[in-house]
CHARMM internal coordinates of N, CA and C (Angstrom, degrees):
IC EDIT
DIST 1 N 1 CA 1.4522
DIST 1 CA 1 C 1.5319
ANGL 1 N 1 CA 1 C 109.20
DIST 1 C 2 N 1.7902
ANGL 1 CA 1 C 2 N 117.23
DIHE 1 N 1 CA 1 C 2 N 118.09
DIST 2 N 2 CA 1.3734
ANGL 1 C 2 N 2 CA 99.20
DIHE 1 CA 1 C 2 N 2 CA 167.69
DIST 2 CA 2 C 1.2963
ANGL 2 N 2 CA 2 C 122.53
DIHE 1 C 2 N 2 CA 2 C -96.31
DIST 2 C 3 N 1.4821
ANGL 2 CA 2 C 3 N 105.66
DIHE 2 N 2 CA 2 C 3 N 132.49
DIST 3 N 3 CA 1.5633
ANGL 2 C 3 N 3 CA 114.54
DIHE 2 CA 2 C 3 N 3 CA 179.55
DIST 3 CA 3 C 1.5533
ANGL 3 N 3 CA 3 C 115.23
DIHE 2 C 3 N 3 CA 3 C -117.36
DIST 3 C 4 N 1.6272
ANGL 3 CA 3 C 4 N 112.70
DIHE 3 N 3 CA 3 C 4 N 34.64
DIST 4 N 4 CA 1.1904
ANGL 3 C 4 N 4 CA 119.83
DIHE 3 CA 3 C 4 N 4 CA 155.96
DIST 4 CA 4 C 1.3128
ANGL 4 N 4 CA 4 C 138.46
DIHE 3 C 4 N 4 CA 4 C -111.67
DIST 4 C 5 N 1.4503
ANGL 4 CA 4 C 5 N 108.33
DIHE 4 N 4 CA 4 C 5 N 145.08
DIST 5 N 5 CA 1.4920
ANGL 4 C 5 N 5 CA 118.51
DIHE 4 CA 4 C 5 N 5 CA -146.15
DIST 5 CA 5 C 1.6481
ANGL 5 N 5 CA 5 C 105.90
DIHE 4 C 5 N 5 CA 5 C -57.78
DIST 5 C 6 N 0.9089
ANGL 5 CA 5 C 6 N 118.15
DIHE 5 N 5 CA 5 C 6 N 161.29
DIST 6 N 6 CA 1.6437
ANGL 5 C 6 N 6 CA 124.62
DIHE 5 CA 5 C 6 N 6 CA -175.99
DIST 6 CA 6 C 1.8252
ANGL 6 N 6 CA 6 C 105.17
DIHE 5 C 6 N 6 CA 6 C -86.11
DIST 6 C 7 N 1.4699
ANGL 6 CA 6 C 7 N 104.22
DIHE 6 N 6 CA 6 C 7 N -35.00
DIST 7 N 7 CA 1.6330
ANGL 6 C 7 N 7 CA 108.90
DIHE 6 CA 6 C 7 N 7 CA -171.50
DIST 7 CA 7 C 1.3707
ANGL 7 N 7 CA 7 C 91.86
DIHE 6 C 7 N 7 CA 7 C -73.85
DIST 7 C 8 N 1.6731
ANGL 7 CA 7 C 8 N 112.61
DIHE 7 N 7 CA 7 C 8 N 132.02
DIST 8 N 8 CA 1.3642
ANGL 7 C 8 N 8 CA 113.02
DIHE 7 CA 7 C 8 N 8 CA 168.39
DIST 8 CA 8 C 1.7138
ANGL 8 N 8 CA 8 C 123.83
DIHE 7 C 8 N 8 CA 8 C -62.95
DIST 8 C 9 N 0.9480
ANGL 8 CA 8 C 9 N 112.70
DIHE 8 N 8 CA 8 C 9 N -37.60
DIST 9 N 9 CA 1.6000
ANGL 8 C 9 N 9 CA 116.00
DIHE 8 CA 8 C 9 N 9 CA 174.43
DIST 9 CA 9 C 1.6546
ANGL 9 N 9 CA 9 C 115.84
DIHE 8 C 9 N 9 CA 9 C -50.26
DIST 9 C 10 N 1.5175
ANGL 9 CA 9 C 10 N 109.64
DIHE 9 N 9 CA 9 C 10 N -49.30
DIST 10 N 10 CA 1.6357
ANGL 9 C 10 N 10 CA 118.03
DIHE 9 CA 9 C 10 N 10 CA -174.83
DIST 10 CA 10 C 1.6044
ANGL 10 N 10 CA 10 C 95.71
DIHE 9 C 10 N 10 CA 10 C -82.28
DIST 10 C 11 N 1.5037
ANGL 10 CA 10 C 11 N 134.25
DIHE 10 N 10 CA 10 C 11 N -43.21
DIST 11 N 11 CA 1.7206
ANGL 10 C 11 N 11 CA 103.06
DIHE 10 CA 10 C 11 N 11 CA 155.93
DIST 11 CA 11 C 1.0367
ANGL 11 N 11 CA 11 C 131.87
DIHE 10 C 11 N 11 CA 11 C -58.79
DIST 11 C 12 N 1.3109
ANGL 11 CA 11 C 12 N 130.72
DIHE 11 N 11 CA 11 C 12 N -1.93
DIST 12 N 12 CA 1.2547
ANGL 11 C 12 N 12 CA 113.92
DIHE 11 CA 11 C 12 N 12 CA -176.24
DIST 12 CA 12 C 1.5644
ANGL 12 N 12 CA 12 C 99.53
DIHE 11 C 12 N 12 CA 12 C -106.13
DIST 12 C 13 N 1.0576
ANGL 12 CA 12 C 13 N 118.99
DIHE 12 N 12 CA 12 C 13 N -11.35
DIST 13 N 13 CA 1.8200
ANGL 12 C 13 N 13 CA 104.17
DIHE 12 CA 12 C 13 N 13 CA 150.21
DIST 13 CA 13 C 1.4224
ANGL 13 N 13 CA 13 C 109.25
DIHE 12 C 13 N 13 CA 13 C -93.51
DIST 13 C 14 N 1.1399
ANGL 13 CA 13 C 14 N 152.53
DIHE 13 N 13 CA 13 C 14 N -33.73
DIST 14 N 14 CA 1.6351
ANGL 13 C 14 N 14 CA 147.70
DIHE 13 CA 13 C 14 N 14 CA 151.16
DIST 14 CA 14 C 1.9466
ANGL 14 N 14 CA 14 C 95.23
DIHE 13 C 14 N 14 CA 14 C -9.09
DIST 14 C 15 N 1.1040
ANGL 14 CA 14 C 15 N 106.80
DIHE 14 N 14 CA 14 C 15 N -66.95
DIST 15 N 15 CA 1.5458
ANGL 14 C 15 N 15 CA 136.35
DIHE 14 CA 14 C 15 N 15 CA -107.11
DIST 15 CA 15 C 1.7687
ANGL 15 N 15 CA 15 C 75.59
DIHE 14 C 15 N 15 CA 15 C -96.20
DIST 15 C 16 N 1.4815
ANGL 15 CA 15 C 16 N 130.97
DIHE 15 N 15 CA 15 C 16 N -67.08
DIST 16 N 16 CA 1.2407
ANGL 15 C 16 N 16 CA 163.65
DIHE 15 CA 15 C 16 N 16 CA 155.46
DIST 16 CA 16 C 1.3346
ANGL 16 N 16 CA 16 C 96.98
DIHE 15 C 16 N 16 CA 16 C -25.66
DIST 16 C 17 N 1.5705
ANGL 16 CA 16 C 17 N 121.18
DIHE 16 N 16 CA 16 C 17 N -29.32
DIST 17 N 17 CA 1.2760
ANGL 16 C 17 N 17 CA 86.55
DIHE 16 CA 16 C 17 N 17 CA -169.60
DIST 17 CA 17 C 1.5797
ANGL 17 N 17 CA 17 C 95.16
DIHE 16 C 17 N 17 CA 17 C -134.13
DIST 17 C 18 N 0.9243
ANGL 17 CA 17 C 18 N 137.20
DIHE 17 N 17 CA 17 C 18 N 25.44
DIST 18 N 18 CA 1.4495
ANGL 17 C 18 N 18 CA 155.60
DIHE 17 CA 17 C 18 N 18 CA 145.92
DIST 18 CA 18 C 1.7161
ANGL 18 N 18 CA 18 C 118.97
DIHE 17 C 18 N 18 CA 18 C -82.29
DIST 18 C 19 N 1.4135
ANGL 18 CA 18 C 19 N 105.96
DIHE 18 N 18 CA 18 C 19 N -27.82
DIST 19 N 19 CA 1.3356
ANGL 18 C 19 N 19 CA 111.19
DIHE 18 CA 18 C 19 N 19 CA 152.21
DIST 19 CA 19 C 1.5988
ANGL 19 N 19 CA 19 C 125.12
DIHE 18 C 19 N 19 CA 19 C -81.54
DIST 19 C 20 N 1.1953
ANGL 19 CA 19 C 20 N 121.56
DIHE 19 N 19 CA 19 C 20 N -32.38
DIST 20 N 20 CA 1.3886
ANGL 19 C 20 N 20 CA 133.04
DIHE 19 CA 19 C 20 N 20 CA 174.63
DIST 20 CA 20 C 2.2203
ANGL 20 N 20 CA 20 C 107.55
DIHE 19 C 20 N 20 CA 20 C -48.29
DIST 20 C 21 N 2.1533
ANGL 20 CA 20 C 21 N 85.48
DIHE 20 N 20 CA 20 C 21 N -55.54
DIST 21 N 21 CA 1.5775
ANGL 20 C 21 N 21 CA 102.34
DIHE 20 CA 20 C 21 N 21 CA -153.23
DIST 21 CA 21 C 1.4560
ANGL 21 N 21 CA 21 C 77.93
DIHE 20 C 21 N 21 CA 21 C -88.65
DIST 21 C 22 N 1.3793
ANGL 21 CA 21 C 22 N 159.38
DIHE 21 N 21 CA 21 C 22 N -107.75
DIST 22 N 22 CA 1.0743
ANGL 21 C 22 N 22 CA 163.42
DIHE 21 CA 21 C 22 N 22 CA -26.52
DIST 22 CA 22 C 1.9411
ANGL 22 N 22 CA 22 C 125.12
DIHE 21 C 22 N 22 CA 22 C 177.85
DIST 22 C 23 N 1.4772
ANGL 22 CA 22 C 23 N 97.23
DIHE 22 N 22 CA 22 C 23 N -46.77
DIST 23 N 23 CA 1.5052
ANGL 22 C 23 N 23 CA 95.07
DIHE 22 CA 22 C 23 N 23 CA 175.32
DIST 23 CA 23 C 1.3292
ANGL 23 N 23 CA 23 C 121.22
DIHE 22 C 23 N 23 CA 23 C -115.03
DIST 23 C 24 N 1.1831
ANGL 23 CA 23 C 24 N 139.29
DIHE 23 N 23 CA 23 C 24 N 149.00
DIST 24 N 24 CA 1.6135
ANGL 23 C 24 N 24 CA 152.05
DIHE 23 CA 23 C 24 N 24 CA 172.64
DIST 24 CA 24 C 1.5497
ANGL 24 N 24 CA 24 C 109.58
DIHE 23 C 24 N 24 CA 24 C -50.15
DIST 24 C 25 N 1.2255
ANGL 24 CA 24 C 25 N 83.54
DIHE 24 N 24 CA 24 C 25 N -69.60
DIST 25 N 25 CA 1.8413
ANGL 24 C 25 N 25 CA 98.04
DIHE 24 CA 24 C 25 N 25 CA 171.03
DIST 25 CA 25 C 1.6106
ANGL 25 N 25 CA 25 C 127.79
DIHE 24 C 25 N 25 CA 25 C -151.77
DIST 25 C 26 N 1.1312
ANGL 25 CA 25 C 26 N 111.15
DIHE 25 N 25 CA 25 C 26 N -175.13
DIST 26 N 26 CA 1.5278
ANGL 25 C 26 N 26 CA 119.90
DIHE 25 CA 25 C 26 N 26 CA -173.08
DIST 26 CA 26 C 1.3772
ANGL 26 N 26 CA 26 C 106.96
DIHE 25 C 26 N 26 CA 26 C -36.28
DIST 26 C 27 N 1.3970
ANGL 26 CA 26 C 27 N 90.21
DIHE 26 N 26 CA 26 C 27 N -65.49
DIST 27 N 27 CA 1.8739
ANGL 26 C 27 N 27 CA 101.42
DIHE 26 CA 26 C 27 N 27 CA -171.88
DIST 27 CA 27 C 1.4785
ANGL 27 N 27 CA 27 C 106.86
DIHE 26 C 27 N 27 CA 27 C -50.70
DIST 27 C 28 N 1.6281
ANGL 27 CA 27 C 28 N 129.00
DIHE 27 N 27 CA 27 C 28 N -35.69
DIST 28 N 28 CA 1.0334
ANGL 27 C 28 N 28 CA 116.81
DIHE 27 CA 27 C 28 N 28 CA -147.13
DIST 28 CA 28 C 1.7541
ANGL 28 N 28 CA 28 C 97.76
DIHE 27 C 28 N 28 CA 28 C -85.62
DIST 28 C 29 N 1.1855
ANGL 28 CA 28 C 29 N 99.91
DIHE 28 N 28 CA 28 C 29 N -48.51
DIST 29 N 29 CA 1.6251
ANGL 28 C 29 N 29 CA 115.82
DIHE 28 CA 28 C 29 N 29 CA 161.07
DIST 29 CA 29 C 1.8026
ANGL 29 N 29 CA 29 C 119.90
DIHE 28 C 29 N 29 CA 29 C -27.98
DIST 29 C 30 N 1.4502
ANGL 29 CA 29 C 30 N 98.45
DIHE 29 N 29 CA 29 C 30 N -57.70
DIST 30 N 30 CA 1.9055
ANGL 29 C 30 N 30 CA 89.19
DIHE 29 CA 29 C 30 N 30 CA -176.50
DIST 30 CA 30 C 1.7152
ANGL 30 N 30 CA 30 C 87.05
DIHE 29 C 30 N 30 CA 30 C -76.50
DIST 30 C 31 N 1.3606
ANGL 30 CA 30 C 31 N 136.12
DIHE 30 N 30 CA 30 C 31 N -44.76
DIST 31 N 31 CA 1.2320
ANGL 30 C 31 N 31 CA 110.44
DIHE 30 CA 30 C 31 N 31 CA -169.68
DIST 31 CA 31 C 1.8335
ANGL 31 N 31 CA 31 C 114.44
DIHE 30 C 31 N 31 CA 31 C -31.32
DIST 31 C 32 N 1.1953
ANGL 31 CA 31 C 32 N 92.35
DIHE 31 N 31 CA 31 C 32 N -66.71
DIST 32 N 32 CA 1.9640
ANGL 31 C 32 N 32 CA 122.36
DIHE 31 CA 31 C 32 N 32 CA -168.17
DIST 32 CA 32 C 1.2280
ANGL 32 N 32 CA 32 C 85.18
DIHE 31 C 32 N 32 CA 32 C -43.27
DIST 32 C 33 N 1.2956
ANGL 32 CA 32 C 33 N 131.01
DIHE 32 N 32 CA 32 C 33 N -60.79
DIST 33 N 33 CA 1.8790
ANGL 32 C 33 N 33 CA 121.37
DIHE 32 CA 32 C 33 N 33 CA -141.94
DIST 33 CA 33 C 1.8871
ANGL 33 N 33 CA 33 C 86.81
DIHE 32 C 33 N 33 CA 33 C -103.11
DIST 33 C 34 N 1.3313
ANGL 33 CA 33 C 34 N 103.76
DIHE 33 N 33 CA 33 C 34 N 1.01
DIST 34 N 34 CA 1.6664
ANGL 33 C 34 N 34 CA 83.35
DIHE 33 CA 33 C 34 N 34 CA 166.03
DIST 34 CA 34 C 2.1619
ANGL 34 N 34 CA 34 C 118.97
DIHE 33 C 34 N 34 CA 34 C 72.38
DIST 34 C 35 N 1.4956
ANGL 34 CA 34 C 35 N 97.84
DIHE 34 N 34 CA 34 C 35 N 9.60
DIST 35 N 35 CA 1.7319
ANGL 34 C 35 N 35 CA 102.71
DIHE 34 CA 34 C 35 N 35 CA 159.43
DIST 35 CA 35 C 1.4322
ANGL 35 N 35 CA 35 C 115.25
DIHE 34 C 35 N 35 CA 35 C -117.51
DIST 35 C 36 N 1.5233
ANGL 35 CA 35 C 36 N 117.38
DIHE 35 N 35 CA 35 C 36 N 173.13
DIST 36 N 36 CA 1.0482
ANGL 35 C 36 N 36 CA 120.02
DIHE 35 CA 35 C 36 N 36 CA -176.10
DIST 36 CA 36 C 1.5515
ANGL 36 N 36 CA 36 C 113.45
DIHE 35 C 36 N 36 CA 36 C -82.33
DIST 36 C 37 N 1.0942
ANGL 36 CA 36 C 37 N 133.39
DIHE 36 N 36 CA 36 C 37 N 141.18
DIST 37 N 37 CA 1.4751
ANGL 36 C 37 N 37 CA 130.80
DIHE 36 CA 36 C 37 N 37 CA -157.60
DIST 37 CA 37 C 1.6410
ANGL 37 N 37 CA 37 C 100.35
DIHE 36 C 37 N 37 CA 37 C -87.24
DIST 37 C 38 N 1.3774
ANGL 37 CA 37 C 38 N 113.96
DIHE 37 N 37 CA 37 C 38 N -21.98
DIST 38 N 38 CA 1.8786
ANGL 37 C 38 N 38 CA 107.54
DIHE 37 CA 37 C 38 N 38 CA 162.74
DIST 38 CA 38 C 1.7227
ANGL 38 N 38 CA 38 C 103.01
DIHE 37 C 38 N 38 CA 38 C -82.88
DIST 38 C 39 N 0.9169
ANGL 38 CA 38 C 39 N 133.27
DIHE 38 N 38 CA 38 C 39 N 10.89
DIST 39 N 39 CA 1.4235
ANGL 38 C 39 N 39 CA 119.02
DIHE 38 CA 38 C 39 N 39 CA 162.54
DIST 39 CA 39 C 1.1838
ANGL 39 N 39 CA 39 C 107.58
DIHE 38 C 39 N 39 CA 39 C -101.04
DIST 39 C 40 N 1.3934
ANGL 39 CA 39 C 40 N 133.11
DIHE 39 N 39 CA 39 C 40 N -32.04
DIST 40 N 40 CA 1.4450
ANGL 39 C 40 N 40 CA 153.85
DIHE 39 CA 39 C 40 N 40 CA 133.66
DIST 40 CA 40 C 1.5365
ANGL 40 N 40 CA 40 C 112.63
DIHE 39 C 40 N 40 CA 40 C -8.27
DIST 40 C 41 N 1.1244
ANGL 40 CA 40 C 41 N 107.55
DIHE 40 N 40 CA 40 C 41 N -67.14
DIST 41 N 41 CA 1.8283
ANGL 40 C 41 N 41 CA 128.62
DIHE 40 CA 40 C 41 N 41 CA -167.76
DIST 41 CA 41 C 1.9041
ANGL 41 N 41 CA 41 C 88.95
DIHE 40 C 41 N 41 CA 41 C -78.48
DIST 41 C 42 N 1.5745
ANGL 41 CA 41 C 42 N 122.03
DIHE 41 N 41 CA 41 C 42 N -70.45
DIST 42 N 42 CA 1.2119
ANGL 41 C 42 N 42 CA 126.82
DIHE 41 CA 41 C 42 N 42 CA -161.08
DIST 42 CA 42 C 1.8588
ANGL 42 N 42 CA 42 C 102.51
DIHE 41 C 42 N 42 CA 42 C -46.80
DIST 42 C 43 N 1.1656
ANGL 42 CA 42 C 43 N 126.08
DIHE 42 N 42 CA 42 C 43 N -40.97
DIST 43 N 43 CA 1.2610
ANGL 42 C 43 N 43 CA 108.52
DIHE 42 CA 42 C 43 N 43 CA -152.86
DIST 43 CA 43 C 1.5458
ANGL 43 N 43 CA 43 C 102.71
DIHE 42 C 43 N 43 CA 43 C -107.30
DIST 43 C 44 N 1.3045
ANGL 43 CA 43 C 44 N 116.96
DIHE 43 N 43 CA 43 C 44 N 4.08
DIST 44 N 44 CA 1.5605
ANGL 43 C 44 N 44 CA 137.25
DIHE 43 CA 43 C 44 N 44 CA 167.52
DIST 44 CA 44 C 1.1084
ANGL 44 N 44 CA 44 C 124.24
DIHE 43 C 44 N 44 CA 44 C -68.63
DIST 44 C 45 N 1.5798
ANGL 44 CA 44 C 45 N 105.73
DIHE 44 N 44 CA 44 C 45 N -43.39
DIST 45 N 45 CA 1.4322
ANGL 44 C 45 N 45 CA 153.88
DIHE 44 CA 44 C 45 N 45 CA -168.09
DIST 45 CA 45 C 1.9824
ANGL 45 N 45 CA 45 C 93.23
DIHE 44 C 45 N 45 CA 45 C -79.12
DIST 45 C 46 N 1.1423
ANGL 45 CA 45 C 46 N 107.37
DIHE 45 N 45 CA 45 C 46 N -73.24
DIST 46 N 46 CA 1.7945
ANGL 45 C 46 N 46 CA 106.03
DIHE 45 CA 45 C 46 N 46 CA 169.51
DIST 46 CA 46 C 1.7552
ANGL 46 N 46 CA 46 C 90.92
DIHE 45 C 46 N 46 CA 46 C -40.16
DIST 46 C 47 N 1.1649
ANGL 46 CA 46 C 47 N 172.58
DIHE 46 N 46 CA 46 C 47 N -167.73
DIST 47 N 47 CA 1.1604
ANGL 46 C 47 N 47 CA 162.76
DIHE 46 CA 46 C 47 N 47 CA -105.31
DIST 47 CA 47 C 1.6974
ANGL 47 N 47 CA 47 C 109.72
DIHE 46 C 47 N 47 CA 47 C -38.43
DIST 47 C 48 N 0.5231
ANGL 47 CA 47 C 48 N 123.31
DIHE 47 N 47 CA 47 C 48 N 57.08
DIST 48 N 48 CA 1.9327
ANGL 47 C 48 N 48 CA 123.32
DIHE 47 CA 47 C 48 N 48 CA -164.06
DIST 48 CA 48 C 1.5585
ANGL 48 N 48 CA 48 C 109.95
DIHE 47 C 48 N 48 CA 48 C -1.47
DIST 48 C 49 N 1.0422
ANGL 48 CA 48 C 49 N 119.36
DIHE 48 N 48 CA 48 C 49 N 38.54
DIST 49 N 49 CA 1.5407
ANGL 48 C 49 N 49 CA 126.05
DIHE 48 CA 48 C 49 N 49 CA 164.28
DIST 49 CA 49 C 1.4412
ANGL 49 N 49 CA 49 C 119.00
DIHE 48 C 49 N 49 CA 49 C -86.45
DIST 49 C 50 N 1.4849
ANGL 49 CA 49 C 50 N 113.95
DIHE 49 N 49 CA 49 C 50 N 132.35
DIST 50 N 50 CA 2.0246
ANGL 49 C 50 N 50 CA 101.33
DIHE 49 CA 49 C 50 N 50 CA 175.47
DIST 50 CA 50 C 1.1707
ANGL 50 N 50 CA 50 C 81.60
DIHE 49 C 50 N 50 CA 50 C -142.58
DIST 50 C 51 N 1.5239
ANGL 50 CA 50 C 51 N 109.76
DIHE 50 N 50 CA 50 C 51 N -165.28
DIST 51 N 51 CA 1.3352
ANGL 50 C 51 N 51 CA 129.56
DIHE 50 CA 50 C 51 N 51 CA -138.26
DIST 51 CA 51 C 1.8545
ANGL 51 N 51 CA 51 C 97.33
DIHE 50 C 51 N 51 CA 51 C -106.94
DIST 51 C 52 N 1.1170
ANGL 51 CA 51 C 52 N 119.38
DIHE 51 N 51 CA 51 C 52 N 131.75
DIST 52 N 52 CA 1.6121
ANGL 51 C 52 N 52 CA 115.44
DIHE 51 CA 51 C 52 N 52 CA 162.92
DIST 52 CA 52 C 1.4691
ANGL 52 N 52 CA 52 C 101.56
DIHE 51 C 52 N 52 CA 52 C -120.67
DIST 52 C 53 N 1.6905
ANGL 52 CA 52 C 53 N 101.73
DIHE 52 N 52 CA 52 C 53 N 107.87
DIST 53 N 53 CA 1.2948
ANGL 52 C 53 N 53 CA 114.10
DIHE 52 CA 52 C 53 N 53 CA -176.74
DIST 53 CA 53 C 2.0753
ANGL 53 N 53 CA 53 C 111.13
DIHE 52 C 53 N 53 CA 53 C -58.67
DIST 53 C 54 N 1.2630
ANGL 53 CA 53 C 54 N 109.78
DIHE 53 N 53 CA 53 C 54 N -22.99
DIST 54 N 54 CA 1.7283
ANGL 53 C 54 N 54 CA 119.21
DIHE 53 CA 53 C 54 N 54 CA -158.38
DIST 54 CA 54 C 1.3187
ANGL 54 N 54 CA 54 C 97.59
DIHE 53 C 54 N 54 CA 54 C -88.01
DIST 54 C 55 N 1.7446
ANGL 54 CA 54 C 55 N 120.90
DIHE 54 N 54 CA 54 C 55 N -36.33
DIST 55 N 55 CA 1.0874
ANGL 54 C 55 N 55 CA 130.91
DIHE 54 CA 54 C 55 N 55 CA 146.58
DIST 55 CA 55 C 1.2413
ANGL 55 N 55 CA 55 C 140.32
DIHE 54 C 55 N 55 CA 55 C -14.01
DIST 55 C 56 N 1.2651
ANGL 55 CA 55 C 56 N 123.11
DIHE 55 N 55 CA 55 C 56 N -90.83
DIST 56 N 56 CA 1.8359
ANGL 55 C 56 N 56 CA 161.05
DIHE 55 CA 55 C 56 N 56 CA 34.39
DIST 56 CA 56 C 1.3708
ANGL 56 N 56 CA 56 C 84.14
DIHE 55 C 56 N 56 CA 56 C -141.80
DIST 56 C 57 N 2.0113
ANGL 56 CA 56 C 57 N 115.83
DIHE 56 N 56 CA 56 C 57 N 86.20
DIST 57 N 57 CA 1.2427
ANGL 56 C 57 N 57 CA 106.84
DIHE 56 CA 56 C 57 N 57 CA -179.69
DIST 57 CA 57 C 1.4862
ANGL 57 N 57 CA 57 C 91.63
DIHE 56 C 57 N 57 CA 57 C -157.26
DIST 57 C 58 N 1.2164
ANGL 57 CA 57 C 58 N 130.81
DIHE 57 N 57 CA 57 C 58 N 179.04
DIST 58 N 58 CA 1.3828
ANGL 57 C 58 N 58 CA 143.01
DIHE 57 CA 57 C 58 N 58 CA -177.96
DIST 58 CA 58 C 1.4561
ANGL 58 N 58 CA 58 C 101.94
DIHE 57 C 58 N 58 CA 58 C -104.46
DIST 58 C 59 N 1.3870
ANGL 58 CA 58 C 59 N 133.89
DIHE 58 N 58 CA 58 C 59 N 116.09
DIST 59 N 59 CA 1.4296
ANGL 58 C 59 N 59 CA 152.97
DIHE 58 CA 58 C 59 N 59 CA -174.15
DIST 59 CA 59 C 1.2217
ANGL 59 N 59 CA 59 C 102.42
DIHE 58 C 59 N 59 CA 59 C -95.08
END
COOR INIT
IC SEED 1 N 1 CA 1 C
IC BUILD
């Protein structure tokens, strides 16, 4: 089920902080919430945010 927000700004605290509380990593994250993790990256990315895997957070 996806229950993340469509506005890129409010996923990327959704998103930030579901990785913080809840997921390992990217992949494991779109698995759980049920999107694809390049639609994930692509519309993050429209805010110049990507992925820091060492992180496991959106930069």
């Amino acid at each position: 089920m996806n229950t993340l927000p469509n506005d890129p700004v409010m996923m990327l605290s959704v998103v930030n902080t579901l990785l913080r509380d809840r997921y390992s990593s990217l992949e494991d994250l779109a698995k759980g919430e049920g999107v694809d993790p390049a639609v994930i990256s692509q519309r993050l990315g429209m805010i110049d945010y990507s992925y820091n895997r060492e992180s496991n957070q959106f930069k």
